[in-house]
C-alpha positions as CSV (number, residue, x, y, z in Angstrom):
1,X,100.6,137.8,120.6
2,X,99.5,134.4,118.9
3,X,100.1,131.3,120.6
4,X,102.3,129.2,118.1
5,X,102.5,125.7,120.5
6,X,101.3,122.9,119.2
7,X,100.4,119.8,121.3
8,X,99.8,116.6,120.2
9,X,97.6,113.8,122.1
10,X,98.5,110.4,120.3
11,X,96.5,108.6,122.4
12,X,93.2,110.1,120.9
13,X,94.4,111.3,117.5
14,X,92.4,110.2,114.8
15,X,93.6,108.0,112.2
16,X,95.2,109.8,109.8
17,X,93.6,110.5,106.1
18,X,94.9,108.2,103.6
19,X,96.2,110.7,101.3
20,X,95.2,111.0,97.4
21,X,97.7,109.4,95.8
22,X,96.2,106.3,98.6
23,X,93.4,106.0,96.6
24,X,95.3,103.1,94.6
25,X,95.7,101.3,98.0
26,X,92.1,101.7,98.2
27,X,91.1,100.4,95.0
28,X,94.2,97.3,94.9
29,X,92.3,96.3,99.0
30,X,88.5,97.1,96.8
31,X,89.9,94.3,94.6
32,X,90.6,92.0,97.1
33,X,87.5,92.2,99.0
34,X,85.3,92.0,96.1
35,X,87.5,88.8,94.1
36,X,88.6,86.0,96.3
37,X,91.1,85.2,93.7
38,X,93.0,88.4,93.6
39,X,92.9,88.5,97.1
40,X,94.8,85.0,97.1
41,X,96.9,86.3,94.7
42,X,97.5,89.4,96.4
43,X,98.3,87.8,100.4
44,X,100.6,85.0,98.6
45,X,102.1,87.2,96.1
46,X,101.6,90.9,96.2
47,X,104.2,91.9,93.6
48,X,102.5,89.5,91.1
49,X,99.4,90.6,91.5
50,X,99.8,94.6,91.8
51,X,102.0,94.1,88.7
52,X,99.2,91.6,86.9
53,X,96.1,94.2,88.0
54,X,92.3,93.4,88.0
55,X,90.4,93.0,85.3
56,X,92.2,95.1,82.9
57,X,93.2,97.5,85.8
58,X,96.6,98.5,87.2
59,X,97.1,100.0,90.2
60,X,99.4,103.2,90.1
61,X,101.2,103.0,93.6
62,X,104.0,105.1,94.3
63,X,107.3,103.7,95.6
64,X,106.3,104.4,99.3
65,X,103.1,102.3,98.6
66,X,105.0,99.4,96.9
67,X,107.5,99.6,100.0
68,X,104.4,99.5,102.2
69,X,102.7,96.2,100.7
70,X,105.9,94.8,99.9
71,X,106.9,94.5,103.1
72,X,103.8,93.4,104.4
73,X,103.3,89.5,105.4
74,X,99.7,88.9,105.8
75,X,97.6,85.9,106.2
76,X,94.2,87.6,105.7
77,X,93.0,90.8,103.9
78,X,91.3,92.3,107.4
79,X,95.1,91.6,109.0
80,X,97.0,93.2,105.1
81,X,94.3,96.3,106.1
82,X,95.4,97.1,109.3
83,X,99.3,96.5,108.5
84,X,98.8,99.4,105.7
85,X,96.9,101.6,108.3
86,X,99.8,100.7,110.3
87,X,102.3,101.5,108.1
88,X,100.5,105.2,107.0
89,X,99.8,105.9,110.9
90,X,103.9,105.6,111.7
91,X,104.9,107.7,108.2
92,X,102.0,110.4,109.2
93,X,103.0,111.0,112.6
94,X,107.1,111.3,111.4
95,X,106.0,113.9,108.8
96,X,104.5,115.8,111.6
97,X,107.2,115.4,113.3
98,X,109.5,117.0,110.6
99,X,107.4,119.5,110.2
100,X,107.1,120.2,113.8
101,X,111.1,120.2,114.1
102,X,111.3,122.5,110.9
103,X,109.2,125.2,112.6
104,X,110.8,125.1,115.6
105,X,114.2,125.6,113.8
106,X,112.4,128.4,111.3
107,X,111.1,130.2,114.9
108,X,114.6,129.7,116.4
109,X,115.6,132.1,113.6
């Protein structure tokens, strides 16, 4: 019989994988670190400046990602970086815990 139990150690459990659809947030926090004046732009006024781009670029974030950095108050790119690690850690570990609760209730059947 297979053993369908799953356990989960948050203390040690990696960070999650920022997803594909991340990739934007990767390239809007690429932007920052590599212009200091989009990164100004982007801790004073991130609605602005996602909506503005860099250099001819726009950054294709889904509503989730707009809720993320919108709600984000940062002083400093390394402190915006860890608020949107933040941010995808806590929505990670919920979707595992729906799916967890949905197979529970699909075994229950």
């Amino acid at each position: 019989m297979t053993d369908l139990s799953i356990s989960y150690n948050r203390i040690d459990a990696p960070a999650p994988i920022l997803s594909t659809n991340s990739q934007e947030l990767s390239r809007l926090l690429s932007a920052a670190v590599v212009s200091p004046g989009f990164r100004k732009s982007l801790l004073r006024d991130p609605q602005s400046a996602i909506a503005n781009g860099y250099q001819g670029e726009s950054f294709q974030l889904s509503l989730d990602e707009w809720n993320c950095i919108l709600s984000i108050k940062a002083q400093d790119l390394p402190s915006l970086a860890n608020q949107i690690l933040a941010y995808h850690t806590r929505k990670h570990y919920f979707e595992e815990l729906q799916i967890s609760q949905d197979c529970v209730g699909v075994l229950a059947l």
